[in-house]
C-alpha positions in Angstrom: -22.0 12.5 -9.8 -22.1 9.3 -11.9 -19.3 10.2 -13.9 -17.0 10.9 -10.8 -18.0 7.4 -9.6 -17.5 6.0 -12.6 -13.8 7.6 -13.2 -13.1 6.3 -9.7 -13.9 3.0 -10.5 -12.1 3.3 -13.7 -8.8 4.5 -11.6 -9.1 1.7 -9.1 -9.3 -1.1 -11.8 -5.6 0.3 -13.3 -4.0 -1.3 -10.0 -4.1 -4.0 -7.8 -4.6 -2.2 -4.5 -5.2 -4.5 -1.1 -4.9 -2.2 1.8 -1.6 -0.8 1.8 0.3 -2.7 -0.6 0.6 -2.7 -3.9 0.6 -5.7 -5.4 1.9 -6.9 -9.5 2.3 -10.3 -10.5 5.9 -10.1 -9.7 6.1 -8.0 -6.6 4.2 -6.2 -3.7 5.0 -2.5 -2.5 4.3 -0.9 0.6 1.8 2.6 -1.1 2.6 3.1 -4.8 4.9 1.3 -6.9 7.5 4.0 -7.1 8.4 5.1 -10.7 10.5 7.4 -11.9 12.6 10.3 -9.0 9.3 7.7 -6.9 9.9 6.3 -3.3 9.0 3.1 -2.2 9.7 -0.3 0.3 9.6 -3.6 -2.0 8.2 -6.4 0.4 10.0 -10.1 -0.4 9.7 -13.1 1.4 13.1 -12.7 2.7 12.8 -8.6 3.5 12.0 -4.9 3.3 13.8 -3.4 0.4 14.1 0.6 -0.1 14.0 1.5 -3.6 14.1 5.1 -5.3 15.9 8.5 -5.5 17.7 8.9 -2.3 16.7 6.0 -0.1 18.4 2.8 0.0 18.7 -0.2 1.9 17.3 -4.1 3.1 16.6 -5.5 6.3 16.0 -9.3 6.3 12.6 -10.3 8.0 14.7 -11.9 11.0 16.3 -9.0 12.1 13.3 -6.8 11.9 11.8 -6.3 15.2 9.4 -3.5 13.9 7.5 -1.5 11.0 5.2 1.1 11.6 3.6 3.3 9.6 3.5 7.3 10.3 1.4 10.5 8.7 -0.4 7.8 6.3 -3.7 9.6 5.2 -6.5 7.4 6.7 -10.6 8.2 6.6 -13.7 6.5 7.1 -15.6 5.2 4.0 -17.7 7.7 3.2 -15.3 10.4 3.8 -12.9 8.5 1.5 -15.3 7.9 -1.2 -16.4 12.1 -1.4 -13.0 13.2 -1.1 -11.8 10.7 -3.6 -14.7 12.1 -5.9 -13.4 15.5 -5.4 -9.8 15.1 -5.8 -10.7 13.5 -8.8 -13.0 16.4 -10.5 -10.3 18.5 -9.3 -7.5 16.6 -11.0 -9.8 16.0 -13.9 -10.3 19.9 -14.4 -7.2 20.8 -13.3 -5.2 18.6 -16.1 -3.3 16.6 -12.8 -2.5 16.7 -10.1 0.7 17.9 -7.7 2.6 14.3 -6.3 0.9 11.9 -4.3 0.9 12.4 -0.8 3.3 10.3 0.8 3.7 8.8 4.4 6.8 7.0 6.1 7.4 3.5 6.8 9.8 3.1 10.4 11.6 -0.2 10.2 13.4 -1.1 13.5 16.1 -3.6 14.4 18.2 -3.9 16.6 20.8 -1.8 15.3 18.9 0.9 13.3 15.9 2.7 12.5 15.1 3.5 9.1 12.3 6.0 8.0 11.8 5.2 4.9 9.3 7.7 2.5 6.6 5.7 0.9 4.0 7.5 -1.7 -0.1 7.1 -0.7 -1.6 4.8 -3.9 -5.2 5.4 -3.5 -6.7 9.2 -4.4 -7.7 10.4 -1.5 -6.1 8.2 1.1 -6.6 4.7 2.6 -9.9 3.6 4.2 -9.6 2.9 7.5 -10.5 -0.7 8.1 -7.7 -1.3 5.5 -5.2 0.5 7.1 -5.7 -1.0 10.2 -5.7 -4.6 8.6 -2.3 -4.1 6.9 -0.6 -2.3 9.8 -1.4 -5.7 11.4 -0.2 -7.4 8.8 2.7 -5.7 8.6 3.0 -6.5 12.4 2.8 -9.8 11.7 5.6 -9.9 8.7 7.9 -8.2 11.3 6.9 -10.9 14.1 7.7 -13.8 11.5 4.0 -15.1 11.9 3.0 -14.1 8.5 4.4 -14.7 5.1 4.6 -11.8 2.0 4.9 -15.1 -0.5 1.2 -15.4 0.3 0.8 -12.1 -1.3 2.6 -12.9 -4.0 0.9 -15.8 -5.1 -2.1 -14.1 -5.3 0.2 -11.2 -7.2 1.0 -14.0 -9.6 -2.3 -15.2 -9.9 -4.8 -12.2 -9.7 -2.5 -8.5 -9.8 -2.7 -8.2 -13.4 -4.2 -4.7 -12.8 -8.2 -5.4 -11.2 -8.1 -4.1 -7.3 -11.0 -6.0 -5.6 -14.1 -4.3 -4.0 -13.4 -3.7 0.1 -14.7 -6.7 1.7 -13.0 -9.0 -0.5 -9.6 -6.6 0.0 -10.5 -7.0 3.4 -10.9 -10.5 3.2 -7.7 -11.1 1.2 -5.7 -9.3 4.3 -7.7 -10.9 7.5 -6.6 -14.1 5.5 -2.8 -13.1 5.0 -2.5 -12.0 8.7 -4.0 -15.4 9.8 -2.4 -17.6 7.8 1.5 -18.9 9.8 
């Protein structure tokens, strides 16, 4: 059991993962940077950017009047931490895995709604109280009361690859979604 919780720990520090985003030095991703045939929604300070085989498009932050998020993979955290241990030893055994699991991303404006397909980062899914701090956060990008150059700077300062532990990831997005 050790060395599942090690490997885990191991995985999480390749990426800087606060809630749902996925955050570099130089950008922020709604789930997994998309690489490769990957799909994925690029967060600016001025928009929502598709990128990836077969989805395209931006909507500026202004005309955005909502972004939800659908068939995201959410538990609790201890059903997160033993099914990330055994998707792990699966993988592990296995040699890999099949593609991440993916969920959608709705962006609504006046004129359109886009459903966007966006791949799940963490193994296993998203722990609850995260997912319910970034969907408000998200909220709040969409209501203009909240600013992605906030998680930028901290991209720019602290994504070089180390994901914190929850309550400062928690702490990191409660701050975001407060901040005007």
């Amino acid at each position: 059991m050790f060395v599942v919780l090690d490997v885990l720990v191991v995985l999480e520090a390749l990426v800087a993962m606060i809630g749902l985003f996925w955050i570099t030095k130089e950008s922020v991703y709604v789930g997994a940077e998309p690489e490769g045939y990957g799909r994925g929604v690029r967060l600016t300070p001025e928009g929502l950017q598709a990128v990836g085989t077969g989805q395209e498009g931006f909507w500026s932050w202004a005309d955005v009047r909502a972004v939800t998020v659908h068939y995201a993979k959410v538990r609790s955290s201890t059903r997160w931490l033993v099914g990330s241990m055994v998707d792990t030893v699966v993988d592990l055994s296995m040699g890999g895995g099949d593609a991440p699991s993916a969920f959608e991303l709705h962006v609504q404006t006046d004129e359109e709604k886009a459903e966007l397909t966006v791949y799940t980062a963490p193994v296993g899914g998203y722990v609850q109280s995260e997912y319910e701090l970034s969907v408000a956060l998200l909220e709040r990008f969409a209501q203009g009361t909240a600013d992605v150059g906030r998680l930028l700077e901290w991209g720019s300062v602290e994504g070089g690859g180390a994901t914190p532990f929850r309550a400062a990831r928690e702490a990191l997005l409660r701050s975001w979604a407060a901040a005007a």
